[in-house]
C-alpha positions in Angstrom: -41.3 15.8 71.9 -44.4 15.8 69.6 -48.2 16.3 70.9 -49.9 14.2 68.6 -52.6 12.0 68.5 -52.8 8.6 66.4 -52.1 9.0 62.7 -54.7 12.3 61.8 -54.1 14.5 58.5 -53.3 17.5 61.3 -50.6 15.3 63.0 -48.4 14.4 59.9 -48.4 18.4 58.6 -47.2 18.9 62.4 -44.3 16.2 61.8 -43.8 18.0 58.4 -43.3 21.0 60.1 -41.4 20.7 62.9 -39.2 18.8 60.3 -38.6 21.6 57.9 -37.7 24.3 61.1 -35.1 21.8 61.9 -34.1 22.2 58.2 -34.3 25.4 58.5 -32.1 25.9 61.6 -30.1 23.2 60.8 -31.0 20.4 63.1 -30.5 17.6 61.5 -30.4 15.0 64.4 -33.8 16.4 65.6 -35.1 16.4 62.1 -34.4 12.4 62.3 -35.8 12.2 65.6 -38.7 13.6 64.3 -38.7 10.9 61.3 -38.7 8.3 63.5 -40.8 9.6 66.4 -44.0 10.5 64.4 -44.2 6.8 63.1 -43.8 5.4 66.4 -46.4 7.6 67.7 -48.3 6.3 64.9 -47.8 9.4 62.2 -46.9 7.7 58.9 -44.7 9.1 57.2 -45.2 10.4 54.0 -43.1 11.3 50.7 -42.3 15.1 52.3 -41.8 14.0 55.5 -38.6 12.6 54.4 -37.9 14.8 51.8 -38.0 17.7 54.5 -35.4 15.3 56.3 -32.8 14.5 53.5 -33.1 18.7 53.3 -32.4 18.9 56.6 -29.3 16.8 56.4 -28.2 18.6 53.9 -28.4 21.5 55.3 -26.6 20.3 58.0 -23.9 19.6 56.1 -24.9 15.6 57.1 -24.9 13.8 53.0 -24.7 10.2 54.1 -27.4 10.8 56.3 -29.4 12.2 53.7 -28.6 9.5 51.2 -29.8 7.2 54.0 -33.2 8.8 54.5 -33.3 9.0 51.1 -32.7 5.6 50.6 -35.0 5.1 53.0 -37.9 6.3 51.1 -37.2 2.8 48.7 -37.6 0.5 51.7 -40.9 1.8 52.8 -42.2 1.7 49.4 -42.2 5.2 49.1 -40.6 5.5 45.5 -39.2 9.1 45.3 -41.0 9.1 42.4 -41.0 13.0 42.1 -38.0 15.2 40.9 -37.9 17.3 44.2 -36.9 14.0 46.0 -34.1 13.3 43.6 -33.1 17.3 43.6 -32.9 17.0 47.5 -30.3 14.3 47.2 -28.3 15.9 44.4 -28.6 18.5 46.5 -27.4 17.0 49.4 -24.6 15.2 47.8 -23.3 18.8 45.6 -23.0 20.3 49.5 -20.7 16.9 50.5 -18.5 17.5 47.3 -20.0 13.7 46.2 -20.2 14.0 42.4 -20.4 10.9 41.6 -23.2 10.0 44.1 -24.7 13.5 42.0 -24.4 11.7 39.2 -25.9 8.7 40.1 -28.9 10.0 41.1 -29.1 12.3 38.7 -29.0 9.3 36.2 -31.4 6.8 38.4 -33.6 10.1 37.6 -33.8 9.2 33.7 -34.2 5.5 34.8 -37.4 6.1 36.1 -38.3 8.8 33.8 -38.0 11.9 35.3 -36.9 14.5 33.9 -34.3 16.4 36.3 -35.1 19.9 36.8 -32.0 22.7 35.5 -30.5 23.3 38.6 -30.0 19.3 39.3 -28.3 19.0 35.6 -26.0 22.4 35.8 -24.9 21.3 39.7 -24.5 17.5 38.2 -22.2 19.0 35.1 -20.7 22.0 37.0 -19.8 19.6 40.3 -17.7 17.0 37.9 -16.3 19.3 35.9 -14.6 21.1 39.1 -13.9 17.7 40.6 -12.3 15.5 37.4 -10.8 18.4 35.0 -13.7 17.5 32.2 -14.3 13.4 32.7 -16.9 14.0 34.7 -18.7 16.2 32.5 -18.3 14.1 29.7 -20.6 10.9 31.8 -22.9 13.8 32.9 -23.2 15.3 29.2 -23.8 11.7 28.0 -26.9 11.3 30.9 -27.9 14.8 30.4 -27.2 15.3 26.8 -29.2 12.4 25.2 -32.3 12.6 26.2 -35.4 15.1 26.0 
């Protein structure tokens, strides 16, 4: 599938690539192929390499297996340490109607001190306000709301 040599600068924004035009058309078995392909060909994978996966999920309306990429990105000591990583699993989870996963993540985001970015808070509040008549909204005002 990929014509890559071992590991090279060129070779992982080849993976990154090919990742995101699954993402784009909406491949998101291949996009995981891809994932998993590049390292065994000896590509690690990097912080966009999976963030361009957990989009491509997503986008294929797939949000446990962008959770699980996401996720993911912990075990390999790749701390999604940057708020595009979080929005791509609010993201994700918003498309799969999974609030409360929304939530979650949006509140693991003020755990590690990032600040979410607009869209992530409005989808967070506007997702559990639609799904729990208010209650929602109230735990997402109380993450959201508190802090600057």
């Amino acid at each position: 599938m990929l014509d890559t040599g071992r590991g090279s600068r060129e070779d992982a924004t080849s993976v990154e690539a090919a990742i995101k035009n699954c993402g784009r058309t909406k491949q998101w078995s291949a996009a995981l192929r891809l994932l998993r392909e590049g390292a065994r060909l000896g590509v690690q994978p990097v912080r966009s390499h999976y963030v361009a996966t957990v989009t491509a999920c997503r986008k294929g309306g797939q949000w446990q297996h962008a959770l699980s990429v996401f996720s993911e990105m912990w075990e390999v000591e790749l701390e999604p340490s940057v708020t595009f990583c979080y929005n791509a699993g609010i993201s994700a989870c918003e498309k799969g109607e999974q609030w409360q996963r929304a939530l979650a993540l949006l509140s693991e985001m003020w755990e590690v001190k990032l600040k979410p970015s607009v869209s992530a808070t409005v989808l967070g509040s506007a997702r559990a306000r639609r799904a729990s008549s208010g209650s929602g909204l109230c735990r997402c005002s109380a993450i959201c709301g508190s802090r600057d």
